[in-house]
C-alpha positions as CSV (number, residue, x, y, z in Angstrom):
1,X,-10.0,13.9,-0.9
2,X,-13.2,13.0,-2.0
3,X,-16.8,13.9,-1.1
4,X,-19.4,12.1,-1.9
5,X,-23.5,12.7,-1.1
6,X,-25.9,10.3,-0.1
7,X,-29.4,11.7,1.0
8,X,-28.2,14.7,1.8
9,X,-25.8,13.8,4.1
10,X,-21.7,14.6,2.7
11,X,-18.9,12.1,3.3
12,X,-15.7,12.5,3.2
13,X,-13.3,10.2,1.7
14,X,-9.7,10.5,3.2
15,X,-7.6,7.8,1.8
16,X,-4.4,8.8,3.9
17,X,-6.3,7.6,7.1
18,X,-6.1,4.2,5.8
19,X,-4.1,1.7,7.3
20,X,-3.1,0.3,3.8
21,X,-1.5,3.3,2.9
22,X,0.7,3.8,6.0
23,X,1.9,0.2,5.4
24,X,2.6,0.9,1.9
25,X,4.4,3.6,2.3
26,X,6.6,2.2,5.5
27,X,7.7,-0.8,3.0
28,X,8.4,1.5,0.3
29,X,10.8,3.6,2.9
30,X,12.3,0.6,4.3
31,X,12.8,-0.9,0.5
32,X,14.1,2.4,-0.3
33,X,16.7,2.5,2.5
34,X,17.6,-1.4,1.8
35,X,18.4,-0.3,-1.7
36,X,21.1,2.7,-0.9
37,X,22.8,0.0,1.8
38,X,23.2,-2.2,-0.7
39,X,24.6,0.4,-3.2
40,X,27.5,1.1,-1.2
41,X,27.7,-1.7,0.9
42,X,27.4,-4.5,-1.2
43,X,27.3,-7.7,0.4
44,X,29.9,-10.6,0.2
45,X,28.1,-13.6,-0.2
46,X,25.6,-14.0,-3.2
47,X,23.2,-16.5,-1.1
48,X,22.2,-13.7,1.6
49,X,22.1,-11.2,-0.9
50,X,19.3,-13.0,-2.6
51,X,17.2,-13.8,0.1
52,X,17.2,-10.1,0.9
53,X,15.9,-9.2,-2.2
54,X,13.2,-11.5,-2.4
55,X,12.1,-10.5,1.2
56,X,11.8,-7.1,0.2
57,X,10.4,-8.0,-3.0
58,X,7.5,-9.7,-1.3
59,X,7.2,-7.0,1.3
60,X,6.8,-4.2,-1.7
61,X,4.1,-6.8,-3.7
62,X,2.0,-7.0,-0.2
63,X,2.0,-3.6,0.1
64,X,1.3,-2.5,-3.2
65,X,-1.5,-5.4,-3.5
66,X,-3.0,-3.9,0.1
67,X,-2.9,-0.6,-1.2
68,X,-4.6,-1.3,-4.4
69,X,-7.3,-3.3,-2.6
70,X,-8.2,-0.5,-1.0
71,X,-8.4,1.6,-3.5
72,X,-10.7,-0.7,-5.8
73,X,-12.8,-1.1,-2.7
74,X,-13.2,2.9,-2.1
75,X,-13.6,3.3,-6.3
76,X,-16.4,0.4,-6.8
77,X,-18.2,-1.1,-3.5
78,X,-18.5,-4.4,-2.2
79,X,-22.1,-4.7,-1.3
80,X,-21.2,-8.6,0.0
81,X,-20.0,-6.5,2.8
82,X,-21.9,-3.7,2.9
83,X,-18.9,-1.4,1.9
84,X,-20.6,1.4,-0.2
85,X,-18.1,3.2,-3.1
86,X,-16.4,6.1,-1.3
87,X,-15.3,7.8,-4.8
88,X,-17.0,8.4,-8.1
């Protein structure tokens, strides 16, 4: 939590509100639970296998890259869009 002051008027900055961070941490608990499946229930063919992990490497990069967007965008603003900074 973070409160910033612009002209006397206080905002709040509440970065579990934010849709990025749900997502990020819903792929991290589905990653997570992929990880102890495959720990004691490994799977028979190598192919499959694979193709699972790269899926749920590519979910955990998008969700770490949305994350992190929104982050930067809360630490520095992007006055292109008229999103002021959030936290100093």
């Amino acid at each position: 939590h973070e409160i910033a002051t612009f002209f006397a008027v206080s905002f709040e900055a509440k970065y579990s509100a934010m849709p990025a961070f749900k997502f990020f941490v819903i792929a991290n608990a589905i990653v997570s639970i992929y990880g102890f499946l495959v720990l004691f229930l490994p799977l028979d063919d190598l192919a499959i296998g694979c193709c699972f992990d790269m899926l749920f490497t590519m979910l955990l990069t998008s969700s770490i890259s949305a994350a992190l967007t929104i982050a930067q965008v809360g630490k520095k603003e992007n006055s292109s869009t008229g999103w002021l900074s959030m936290c100093h």
